[in-house]
MDTraj code that builds the backbone (N, CA, C; nanometers):
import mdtraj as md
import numpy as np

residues = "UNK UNK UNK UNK UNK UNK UNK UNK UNK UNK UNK UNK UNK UNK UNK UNK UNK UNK UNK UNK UNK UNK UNK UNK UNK UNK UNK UNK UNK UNK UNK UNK UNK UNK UNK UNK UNK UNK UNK UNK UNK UNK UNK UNK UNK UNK UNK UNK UNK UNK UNK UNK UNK UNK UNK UNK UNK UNK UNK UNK UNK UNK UNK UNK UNK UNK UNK UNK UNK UNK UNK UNK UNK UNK UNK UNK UNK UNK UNK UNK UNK UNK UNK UNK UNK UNK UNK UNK UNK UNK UNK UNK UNK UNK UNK UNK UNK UNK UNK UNK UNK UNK UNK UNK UNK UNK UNK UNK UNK UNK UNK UNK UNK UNK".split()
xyz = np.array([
    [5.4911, -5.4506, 0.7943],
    [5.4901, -5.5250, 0.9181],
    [5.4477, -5.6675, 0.8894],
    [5.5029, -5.7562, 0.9405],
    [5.5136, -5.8615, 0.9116],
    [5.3665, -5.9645, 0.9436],
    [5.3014, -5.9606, 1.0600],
    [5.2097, -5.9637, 1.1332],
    [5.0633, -5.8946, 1.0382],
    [5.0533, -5.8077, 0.9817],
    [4.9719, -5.7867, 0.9306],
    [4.9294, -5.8361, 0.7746],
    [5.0161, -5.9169, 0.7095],
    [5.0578, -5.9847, 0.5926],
    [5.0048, -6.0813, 0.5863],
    [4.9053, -6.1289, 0.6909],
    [4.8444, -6.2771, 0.6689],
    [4.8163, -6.3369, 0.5625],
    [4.8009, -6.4537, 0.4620],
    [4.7630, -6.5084, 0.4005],
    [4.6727, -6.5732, 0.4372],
    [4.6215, -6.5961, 0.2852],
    [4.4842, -6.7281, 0.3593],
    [4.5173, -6.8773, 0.4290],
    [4.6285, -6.8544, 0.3483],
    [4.7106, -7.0456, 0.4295],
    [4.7292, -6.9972, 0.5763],
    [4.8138, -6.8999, 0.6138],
    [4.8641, -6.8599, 0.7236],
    [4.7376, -6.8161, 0.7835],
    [4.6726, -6.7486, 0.7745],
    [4.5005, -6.7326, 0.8727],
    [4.4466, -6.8926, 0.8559],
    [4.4419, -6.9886, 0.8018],
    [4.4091, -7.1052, 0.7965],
    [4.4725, -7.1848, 0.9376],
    [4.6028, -7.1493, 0.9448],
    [4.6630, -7.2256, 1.0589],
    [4.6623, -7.1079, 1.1748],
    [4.6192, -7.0372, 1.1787],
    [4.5913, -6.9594, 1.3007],
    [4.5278, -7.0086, 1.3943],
    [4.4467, -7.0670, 1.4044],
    [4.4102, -7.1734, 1.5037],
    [4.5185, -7.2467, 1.5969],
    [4.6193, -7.3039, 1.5140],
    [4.7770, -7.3518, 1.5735],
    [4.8125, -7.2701, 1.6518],
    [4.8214, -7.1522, 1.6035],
    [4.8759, -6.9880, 1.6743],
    [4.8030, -6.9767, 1.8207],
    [4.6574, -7.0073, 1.7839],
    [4.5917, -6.9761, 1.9172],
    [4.6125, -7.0236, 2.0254],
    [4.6069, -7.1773, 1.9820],
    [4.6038, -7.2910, 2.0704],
    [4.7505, -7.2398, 2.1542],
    [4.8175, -7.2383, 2.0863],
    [4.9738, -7.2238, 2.1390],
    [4.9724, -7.1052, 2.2499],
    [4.9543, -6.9915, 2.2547],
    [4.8790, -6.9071, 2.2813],
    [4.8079, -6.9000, 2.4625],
    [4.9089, -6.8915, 2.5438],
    [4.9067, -6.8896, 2.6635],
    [4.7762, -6.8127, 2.7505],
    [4.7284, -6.7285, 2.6826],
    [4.6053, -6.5251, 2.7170],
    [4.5514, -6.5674, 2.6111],
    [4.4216, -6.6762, 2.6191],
    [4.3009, -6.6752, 2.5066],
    [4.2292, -6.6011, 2.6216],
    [4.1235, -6.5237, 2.5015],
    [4.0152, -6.5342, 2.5363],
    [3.8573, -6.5843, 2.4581],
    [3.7779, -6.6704, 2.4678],
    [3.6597, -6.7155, 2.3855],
    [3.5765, -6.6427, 2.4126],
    [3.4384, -6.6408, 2.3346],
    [3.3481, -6.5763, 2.3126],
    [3.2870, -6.6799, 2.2149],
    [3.1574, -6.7648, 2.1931],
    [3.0700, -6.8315, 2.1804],
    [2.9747, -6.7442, 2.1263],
    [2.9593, -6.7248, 1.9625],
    [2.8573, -6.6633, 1.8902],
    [2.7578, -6.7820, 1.7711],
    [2.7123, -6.6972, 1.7420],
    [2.6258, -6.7996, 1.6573],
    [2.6548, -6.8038, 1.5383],
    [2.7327, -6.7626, 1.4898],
    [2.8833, -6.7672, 1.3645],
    [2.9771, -6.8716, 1.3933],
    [3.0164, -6.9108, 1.5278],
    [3.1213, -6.9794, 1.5653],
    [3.1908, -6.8997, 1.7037],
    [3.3261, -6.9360, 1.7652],
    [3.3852, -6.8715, 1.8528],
    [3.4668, -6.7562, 1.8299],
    [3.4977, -6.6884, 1.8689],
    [3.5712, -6.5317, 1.8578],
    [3.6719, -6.5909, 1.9803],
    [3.7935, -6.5747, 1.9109],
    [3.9340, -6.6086, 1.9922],
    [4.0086, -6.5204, 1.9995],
    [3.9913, -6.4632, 2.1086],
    [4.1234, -6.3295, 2.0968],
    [4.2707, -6.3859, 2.1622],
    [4.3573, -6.3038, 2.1320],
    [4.5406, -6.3630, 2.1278],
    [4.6398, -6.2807, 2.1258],
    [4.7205, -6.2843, 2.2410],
    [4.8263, -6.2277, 2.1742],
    [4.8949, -6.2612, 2.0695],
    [4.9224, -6.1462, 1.9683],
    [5.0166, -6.1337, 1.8950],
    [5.1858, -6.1530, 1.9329],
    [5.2701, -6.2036, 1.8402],
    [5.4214, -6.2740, 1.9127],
    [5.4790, -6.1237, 1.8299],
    [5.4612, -6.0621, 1.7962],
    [5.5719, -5.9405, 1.7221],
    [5.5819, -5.8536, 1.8476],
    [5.7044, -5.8778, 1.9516],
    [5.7282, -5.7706, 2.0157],
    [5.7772, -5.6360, 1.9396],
    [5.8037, -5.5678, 1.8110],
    [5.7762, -5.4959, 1.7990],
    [5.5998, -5.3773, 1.7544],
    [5.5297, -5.4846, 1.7368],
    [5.3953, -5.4358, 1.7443],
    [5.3148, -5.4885, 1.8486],
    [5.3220, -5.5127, 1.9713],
    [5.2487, -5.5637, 2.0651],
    [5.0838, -5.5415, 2.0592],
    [5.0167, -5.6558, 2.0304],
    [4.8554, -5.6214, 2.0392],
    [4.7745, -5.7772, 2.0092],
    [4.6575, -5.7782, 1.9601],
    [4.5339, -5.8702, 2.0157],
    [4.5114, -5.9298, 1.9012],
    [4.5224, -6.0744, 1.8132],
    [4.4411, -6.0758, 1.7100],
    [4.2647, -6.1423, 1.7549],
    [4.1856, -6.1363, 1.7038],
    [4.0937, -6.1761, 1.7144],
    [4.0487, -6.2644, 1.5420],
    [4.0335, -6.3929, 1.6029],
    [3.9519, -6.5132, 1.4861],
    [3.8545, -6.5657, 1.5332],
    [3.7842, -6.6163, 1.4142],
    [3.6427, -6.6750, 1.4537],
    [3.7055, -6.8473, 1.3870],
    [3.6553, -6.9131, 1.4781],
    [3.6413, -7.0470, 1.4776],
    [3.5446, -7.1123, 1.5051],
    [3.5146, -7.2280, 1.4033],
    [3.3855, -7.2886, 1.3696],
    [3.4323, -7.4240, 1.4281],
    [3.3244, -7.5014, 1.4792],
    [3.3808, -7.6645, 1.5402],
    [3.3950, -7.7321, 1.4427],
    [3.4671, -7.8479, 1.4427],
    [3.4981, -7.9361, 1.3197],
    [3.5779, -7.8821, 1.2104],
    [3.6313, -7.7358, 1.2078],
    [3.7209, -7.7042, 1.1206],
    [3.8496, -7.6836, 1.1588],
    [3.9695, -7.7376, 1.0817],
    [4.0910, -7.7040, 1.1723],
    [4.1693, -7.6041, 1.1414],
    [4.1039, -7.4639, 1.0746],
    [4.1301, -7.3652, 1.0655],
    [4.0387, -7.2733, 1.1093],
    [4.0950, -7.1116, 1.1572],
    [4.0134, -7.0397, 1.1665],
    [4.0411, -6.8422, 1.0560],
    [3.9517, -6.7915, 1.0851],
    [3.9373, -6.6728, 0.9635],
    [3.9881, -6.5201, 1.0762],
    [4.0490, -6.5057, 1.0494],
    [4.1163, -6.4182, 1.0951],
    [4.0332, -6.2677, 1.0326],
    [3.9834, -6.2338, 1.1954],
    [3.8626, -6.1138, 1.2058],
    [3.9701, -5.9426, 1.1824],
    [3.9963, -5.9501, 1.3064],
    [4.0917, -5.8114, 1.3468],
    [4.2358, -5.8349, 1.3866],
    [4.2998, -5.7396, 1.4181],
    [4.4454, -5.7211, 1.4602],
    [4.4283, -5.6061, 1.5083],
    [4.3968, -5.5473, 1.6800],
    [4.4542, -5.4536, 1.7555],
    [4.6083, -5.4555, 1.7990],
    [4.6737, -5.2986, 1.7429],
    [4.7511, -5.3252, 1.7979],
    [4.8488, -5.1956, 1.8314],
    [4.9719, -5.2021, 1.8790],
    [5.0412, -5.0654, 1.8743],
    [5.1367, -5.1059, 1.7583],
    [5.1688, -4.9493, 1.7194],
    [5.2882, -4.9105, 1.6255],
    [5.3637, -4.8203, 1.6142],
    [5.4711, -4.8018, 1.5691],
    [5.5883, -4.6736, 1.5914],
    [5.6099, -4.6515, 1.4450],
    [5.5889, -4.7407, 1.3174],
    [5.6409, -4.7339, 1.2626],
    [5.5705, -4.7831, 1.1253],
    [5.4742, -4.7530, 1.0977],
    [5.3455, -4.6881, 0.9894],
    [5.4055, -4.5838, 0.9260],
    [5.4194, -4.5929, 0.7972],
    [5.4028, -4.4637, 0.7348],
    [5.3483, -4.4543, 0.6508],
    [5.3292, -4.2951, 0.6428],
    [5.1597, -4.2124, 0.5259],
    [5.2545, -4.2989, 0.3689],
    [5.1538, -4.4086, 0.3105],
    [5.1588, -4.4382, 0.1813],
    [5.1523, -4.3116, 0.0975],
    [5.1143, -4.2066, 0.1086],
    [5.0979, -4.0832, -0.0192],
    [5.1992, -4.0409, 0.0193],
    [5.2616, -3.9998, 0.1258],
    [5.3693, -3.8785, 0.1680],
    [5.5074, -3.9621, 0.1644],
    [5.5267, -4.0875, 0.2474],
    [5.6217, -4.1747, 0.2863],
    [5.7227, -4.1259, 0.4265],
    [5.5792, -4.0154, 0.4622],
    [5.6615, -3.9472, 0.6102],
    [5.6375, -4.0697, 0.7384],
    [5.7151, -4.0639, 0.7960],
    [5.6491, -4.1621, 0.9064],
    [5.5373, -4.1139, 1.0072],
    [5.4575, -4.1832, 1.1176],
    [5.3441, -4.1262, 1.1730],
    [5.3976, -4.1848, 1.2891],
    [5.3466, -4.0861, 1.3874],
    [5.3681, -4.1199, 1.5396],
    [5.3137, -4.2187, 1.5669],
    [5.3602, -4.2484, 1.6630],
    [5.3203, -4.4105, 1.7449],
    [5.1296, -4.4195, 1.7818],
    [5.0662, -4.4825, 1.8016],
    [4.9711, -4.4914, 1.7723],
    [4.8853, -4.6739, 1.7712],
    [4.7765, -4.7092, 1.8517],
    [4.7015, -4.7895, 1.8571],
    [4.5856, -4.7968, 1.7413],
    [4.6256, -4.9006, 1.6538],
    [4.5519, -4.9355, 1.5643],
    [4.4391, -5.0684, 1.4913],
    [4.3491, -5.0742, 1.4709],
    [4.2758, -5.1986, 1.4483],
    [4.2776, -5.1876, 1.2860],
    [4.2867, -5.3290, 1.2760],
    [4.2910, -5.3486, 1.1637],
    [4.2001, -5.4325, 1.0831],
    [4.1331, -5.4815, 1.0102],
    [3.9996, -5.5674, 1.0169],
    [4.0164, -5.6032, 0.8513],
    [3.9626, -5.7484, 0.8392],
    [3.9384, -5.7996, 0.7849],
    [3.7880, -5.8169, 0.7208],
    [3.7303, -5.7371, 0.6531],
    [3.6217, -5.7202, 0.5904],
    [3.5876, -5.8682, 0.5674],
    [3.7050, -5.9080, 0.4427],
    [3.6418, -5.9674, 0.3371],
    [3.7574, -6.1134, 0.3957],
    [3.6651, -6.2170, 0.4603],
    [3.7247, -6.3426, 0.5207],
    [3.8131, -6.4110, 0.3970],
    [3.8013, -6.3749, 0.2901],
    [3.9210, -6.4862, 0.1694],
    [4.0221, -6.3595, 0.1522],
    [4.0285, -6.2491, 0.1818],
    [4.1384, -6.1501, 0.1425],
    [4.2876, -6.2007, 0.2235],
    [4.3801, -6.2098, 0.1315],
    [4.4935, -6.1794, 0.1939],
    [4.5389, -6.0702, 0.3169],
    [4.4904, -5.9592, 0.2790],
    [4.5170, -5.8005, 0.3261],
    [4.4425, -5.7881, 0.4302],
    [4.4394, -5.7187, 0.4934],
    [4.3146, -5.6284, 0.6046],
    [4.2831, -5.5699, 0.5047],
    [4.1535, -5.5220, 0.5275],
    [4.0510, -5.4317, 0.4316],
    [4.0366, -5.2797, 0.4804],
    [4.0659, -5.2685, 0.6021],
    [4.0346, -5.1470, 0.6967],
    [4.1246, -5.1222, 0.8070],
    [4.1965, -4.9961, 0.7988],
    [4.2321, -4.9720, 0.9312],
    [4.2220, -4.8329, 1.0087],
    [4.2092, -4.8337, 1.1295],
    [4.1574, -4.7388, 1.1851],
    [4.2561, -4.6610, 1.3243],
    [4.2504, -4.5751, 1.3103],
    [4.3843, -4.5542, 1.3994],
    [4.3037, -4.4861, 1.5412],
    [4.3243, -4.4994, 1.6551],
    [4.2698, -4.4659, 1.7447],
    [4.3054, -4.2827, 1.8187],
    [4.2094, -4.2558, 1.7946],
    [4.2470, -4.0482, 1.8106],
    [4.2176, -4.0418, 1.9426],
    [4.2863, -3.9237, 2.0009],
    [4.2531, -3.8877, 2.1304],
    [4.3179, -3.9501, 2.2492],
    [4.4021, -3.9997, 2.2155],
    [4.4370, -4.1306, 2.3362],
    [4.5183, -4.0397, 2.4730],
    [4.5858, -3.9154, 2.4165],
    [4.6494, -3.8591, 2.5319],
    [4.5509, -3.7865, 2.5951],
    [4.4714, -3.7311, 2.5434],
    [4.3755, -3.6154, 2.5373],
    [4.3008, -3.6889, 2.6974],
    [4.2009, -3.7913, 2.6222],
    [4.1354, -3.9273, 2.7077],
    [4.2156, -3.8857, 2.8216],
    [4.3533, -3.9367, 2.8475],
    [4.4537, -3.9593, 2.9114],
    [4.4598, -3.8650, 3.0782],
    [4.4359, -3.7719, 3.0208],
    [4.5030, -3.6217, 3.0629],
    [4.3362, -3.5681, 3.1238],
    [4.2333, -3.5656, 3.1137],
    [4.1070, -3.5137, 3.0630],
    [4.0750, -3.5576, 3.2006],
    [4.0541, -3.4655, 3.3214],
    [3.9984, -3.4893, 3.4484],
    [3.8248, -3.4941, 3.4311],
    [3.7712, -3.5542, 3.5002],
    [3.6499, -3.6275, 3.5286],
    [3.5410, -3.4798, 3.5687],
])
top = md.Topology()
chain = top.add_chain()
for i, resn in enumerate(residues, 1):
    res = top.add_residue(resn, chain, resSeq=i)
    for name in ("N", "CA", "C"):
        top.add_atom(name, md.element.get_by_symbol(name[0]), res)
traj = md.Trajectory(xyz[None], top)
């Protein structure tokens, strides 16, 4: 997926991305700001979240919530059902996400009277 491939140049100009970026939302920490965004891949529709520092004209690209149809098991090469996933950036100079986490239960939740 294309969207999850960030580079450090390309998380560098993410900030550009944001700004552009019609549905911010900020958050003011003592790290810097937390910018959440839509993502433009209408086939994975979801949220990135970066932290931005003042005076820098880049920012570090935190997480990527998002949906998918079309993940598949690296050991098996079967594909996996559709599914809401976060993806996180441990390590702020990595190319890659470091972690991802797939969200369980979502119909269950769904369905599950009070």
């Amino acid at each position: 997926m294309e969207n999850t491939k960030t580079t450090v140049t390309e998380t560098k100009t993410a900030i550009t991305v944001a700004n552009g970026a019609e549905n911010m939302l900020c958050v003011e920490t003592k790290l810097g700001m937390l910018v959440a965004y839509p993502s433009k891949d209408p086939a994975h529709p979801g949220i990135y979240i970066d932290l931005k520092r003042e005076g820098i004209p880049y920012s570090a690209l935190i997480a990527l919530i998002e949906y998918t149809d079309d993940d598949g098991d690296t050991e098996t090469g079967d594909d996996l059902p559709a599914e809401i996933v976060s993806r996180t950036w441990g390590n702020a100079m990595a190319d890659e996400y470091t972690d991802k986490v797939s969200v369980k239960n979502i119909e269950a939740f769904f369905t599950t009277e009070d």
